[in-house]
C-alpha positions in Angstrom: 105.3 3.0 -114.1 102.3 5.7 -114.8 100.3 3.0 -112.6 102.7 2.4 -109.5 103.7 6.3 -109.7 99.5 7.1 -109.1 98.9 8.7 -106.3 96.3 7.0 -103.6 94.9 8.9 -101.0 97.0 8.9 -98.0 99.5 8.5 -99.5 103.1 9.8 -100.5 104.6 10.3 -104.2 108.1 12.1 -102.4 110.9 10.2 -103.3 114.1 10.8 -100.3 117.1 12.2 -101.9 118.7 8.5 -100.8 115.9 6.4 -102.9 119.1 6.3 -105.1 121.0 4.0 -102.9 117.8 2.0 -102.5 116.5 -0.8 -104.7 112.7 -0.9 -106.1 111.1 -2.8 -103.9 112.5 -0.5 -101.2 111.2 2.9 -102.8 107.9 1.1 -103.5 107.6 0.8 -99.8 108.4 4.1 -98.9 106.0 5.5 -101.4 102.9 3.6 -100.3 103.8 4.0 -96.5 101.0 6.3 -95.1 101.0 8.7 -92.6 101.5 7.7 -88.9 100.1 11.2 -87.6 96.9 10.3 -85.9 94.3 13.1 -85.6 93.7 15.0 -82.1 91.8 14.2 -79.8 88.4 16.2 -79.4 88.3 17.4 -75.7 87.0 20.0 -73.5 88.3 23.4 -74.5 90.5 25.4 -72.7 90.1 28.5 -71.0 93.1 31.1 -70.7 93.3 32.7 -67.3 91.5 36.1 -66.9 93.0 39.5 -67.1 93.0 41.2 -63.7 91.4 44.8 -64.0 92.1 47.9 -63.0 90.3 48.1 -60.4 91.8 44.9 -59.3 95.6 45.7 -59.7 95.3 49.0 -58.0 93.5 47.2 -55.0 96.5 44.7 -54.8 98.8 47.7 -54.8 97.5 49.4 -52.1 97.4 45.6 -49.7 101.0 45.6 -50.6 102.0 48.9 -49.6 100.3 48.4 -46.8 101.9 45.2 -45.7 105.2 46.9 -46.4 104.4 50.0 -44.2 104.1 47.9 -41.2 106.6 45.7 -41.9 108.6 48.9 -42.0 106.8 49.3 -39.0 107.4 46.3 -36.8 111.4 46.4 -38.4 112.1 50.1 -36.8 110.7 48.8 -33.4 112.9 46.1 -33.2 115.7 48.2 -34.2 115.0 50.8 -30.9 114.4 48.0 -28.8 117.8 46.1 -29.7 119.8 49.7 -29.3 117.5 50.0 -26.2 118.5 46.4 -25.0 122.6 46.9 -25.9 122.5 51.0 -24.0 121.4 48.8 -21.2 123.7 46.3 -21.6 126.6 48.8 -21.9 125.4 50.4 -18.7 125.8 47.1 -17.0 129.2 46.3 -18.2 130.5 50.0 -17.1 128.8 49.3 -13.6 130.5 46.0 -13.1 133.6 47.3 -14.8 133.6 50.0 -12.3 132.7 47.6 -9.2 135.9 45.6 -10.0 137.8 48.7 -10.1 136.8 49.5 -6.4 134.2 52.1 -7.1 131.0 52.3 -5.0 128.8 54.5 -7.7 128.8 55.9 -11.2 128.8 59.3 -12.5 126.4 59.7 -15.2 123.5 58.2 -13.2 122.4 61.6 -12.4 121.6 61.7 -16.7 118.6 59.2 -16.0 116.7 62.2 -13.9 114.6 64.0 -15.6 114.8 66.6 -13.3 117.7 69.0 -13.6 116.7 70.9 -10.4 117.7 67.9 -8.4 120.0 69.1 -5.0 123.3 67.8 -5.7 123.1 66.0 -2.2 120.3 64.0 -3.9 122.1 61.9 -6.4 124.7 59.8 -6.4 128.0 60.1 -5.9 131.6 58.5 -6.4 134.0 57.5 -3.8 137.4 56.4 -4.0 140.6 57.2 -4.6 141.4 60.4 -7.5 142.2 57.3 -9.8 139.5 55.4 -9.3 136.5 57.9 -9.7 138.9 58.9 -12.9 137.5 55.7 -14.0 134.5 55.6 -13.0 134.1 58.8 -14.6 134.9 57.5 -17.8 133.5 54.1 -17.7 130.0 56.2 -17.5 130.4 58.3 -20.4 128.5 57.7 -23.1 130.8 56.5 -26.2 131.6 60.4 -27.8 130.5 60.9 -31.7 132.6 60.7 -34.3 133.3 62.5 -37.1 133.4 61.1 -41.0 136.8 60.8 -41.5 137.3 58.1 -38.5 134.0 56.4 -39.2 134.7 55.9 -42.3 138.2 56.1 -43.7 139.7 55.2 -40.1 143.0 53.6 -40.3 142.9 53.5 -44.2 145.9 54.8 -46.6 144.3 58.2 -46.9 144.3 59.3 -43.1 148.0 56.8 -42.2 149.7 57.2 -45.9 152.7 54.5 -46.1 153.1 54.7 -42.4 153.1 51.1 -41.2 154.8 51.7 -37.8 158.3 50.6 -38.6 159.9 54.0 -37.4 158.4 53.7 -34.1 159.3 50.1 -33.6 162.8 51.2 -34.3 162.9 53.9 -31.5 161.2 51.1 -29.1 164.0 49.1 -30.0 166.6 51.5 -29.3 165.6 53.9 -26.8 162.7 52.1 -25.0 159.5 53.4 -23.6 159.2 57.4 -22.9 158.6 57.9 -19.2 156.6 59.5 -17.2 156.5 63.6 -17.1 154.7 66.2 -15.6 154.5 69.9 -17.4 154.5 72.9 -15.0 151.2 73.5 -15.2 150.9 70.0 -13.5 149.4 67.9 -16.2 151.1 65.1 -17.4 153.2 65.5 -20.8 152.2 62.1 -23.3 154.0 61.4 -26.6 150.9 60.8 -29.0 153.1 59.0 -31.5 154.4 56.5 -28.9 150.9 55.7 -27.2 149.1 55.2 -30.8 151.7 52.9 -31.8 151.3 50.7 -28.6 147.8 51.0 -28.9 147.3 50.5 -32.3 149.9 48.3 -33.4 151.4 46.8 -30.3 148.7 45.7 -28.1 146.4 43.8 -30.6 149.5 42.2 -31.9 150.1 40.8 -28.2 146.7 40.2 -27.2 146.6 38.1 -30.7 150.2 36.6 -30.0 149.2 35.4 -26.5 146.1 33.5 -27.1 147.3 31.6 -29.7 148.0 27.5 -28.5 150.7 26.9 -31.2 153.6 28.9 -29.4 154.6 27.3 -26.1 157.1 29.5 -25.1 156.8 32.2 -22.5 159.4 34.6 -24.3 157.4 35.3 -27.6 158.2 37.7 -30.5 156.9 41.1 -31.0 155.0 42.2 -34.4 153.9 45.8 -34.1 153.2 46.6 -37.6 150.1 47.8 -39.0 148.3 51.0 -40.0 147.1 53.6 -36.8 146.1 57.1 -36.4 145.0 58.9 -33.3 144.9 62.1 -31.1 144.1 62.9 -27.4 141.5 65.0 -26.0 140.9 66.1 -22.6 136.9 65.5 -21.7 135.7 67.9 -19.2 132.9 67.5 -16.3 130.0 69.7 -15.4 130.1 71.3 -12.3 126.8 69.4 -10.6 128.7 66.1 -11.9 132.0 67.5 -10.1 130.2 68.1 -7.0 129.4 64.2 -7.1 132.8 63.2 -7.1 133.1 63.2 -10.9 136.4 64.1 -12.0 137.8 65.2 -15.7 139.8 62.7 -18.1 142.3 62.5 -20.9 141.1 60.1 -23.5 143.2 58.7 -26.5 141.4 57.9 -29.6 142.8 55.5 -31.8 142.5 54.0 -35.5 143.8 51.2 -36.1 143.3 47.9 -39.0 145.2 45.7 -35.9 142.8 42.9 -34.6 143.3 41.0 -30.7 141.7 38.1 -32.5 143.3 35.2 -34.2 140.1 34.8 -36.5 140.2 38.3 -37.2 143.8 39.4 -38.4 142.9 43.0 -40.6 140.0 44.5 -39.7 139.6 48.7 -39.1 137.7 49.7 -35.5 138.2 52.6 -33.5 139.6 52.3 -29.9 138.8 54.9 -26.5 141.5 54.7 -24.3 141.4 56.0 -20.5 144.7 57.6 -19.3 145.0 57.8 -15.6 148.1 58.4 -13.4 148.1 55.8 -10.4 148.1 57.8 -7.0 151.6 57.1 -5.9 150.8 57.8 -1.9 150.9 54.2 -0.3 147.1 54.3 1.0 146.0 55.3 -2.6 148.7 53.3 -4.2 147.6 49.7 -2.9 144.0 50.7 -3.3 144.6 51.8 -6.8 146.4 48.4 -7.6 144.0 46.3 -6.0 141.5 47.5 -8.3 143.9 47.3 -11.2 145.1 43.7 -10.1 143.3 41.9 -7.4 146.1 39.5 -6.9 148.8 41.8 -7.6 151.8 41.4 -9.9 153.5 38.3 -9.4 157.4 37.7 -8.0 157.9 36.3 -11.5 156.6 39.4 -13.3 158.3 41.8 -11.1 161.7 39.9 -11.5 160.9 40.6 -15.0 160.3 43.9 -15.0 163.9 43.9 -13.0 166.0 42.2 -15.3 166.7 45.8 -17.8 168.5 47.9 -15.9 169.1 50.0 -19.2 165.1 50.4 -19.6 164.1 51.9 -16.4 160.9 53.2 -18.2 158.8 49.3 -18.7 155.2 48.3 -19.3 152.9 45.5 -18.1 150.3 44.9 -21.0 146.9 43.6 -19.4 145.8 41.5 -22.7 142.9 39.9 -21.3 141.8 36.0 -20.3 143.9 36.6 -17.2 147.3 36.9 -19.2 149.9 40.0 -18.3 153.2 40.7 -20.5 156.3 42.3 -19.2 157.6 44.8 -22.2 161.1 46.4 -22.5 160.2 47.6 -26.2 162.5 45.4 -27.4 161.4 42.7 -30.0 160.7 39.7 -27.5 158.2 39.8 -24.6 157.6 37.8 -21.5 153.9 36.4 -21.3 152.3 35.3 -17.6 149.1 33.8 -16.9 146.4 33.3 -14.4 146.6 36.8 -13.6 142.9 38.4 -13.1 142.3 42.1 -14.1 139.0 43.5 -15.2 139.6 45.7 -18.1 142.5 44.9 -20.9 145.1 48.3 -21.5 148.9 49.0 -20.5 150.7 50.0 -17.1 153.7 52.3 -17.1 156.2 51.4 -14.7 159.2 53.4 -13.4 161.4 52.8 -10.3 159.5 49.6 -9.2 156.6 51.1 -9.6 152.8 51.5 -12.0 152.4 55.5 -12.7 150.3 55.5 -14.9 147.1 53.5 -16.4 146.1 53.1 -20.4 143.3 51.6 -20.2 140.6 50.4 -22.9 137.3 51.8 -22.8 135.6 50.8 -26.2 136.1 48.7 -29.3 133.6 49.8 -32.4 134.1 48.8 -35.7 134.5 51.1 -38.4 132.6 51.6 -41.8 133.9 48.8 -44.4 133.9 50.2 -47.8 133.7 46.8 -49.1 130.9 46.0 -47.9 128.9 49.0 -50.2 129.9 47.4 -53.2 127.9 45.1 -54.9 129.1 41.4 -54.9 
């Protein structure tokens, strides 16, 4: 045993823990197994990368800050040539807007002259009807600035609370429409509550309801629910743009979470809204309408707006892709298509006839908070 238990070189005198289980011949195997490591290779040594300097990082530094300054560079430029690109597209839109409407010029040309020592005679001018160059008025206006609390809490539950619109829908439903008045002083009396709620609420709702391809009927539901806020303001003229033919306007601003689009059910933006009264003389009248509606209000429409004789106040929604809706405030409206109009809003109507004209003159969206917090 003193023999077979001598150790050799290379090799091994542990015994495993399992030699136990094993017989002789077995251990004496495992003892005089050698090693089955084989020695490394000799080779070329090798190198560890350098350590930059210094000298070297700081140079590095400064190429980077360098690239990032005009990156910052080439990034603003873009920016003031795309808000460059959409003023100019905006200014097109207003001028054929405005051309559809019946108006030979905009107001608010005279702004692109330098020059405020112009003669009046010099610049241009709008023609028209009172109504029209209303619109024309405002369809040149720049979009007006806005303060925090729309931009960023718009229609949200700390400006609307648990308003939702229900009470409002209820005195649609029972009362109708408010019509048209006129105060003493000769401006034209508007209930804020009503006109926010068919902005707000009302109108996306129907502008949603009527594009959609499911429903077939003509004779659709009403959902005018929703969270909406707004006020009025009446927007003055200078004098030089009054001597142009530029006339002063009432504009609605409203808040609202209601979207026209199917894709796009809750979703907060801020609305402008243009309200005109229709010149009710017949020469101004049908010029006034023809701008409104090119092809007029169809015998269907009209016998539409007919059929309530317990609504005599009733509104003709314009919701876009050349589709009209005849509204007694009730819950149901009656939809119409192929009816062209350039600009998407509501028409009053009393006694057979449009008095007055809601019209929409911007859509912006409003700050999502959600969108600050990291995902």
């Amino acid at each position: 045993m003193a023999a077979q238990q001598r150790r050799r070189p290379g090799q091994t005198t542990h015994i495993p823990r399992f030699a136990c289980f094993l017989d002789s011949v077995t251990v004496g195997r495992i003892r005089s197994a050698p090693y089955r490591f084989a020695p490394m290779p000799e080779g070329p040594l090798v190198r560890l990368p350098s350590i930059p300097s210094r000298d070297d990082l700081t140079a590095q530094a400064r190429s980077l800050a360098g690239q990032a300054v005009s990156g910052a560079a080439k990034a603003a430029d873009t920016v003031s040539q795309a808000a460059a690109d959409t003023s100019r597209a905006a200014a097109r839109t207003a001028a054929q807007t405005s051309q559809r409407l019946g108006v030979d010029r905009l107001p608010g040309l005279l702004r692109l002259t330098p020059d405020d020592q112009t003669p009046v005679d010099a610049g241009p001018r709008i023609t028209g009807t009172p109504f029209a160059r209303t619109l024309a008025t405002a369809f040149a206006a720049r979009p007006h600035a806005r303060g925090a609390g729309s931009y960023l809490m718009g229609a949200g539950f700390m400006r609307t609370g648990f308003r939702r619109g229900g009470r409002e829908r209820k005195q649609l439903k029972s009362n109708g429409f408010s019509p048209e008045a006129t105060s003493a002083a000769g401006m034209p009396e508007l209930n804020v509550t009503e006109l926010i709620h068919v902005h707000g609420r009302r109108l996306p709702n129907l502008m949603r309801n009527a594009s959609s391809r499911i429903i077939k009927r003509d004779n659709r539901s009403v959902i005018d629910l929703g969270s909406a806020t707004g006020s009025l303001h009446w927007i003055n003229v200078s004098e030089q743009d009054q001597a142009r033919g530029a006339m002063g306007w009432t504009r609605l601003c409203v808040d609202t979470d209601q979207r026209e689009r199917l894709s796009v059910l809750l979703e907060d933006h801020h609305l402008d809204v243009i309200i005109a009264s229709v010149g009710q003389e017949p020469g101004e009248y049908a010029a006034d309408m023809a701008g409104l509606l090119p092809q007029g209000i169809p015998a269907e429409a009209w016998q539409a707006l007919t059929a309530y004789p317990a609504r005599p106040v009733m509104r003709l929604h314009l919701l876009g892709q050349d589709r009209i809706g005849v509204d007694a405030g009730g819950d149901t409206y009656r939809l119409f298509r192929n009816v062209p109009h350039a600009v998407r809003g509501s028409l009053l109507i009393m006694g057979n006839r449009v008095r007055r004209a809601e019209l929409w003159l911007a859509d912006r969206d409003n700050v999502d908070i959600l969108d600050w917090i990291p995902a």
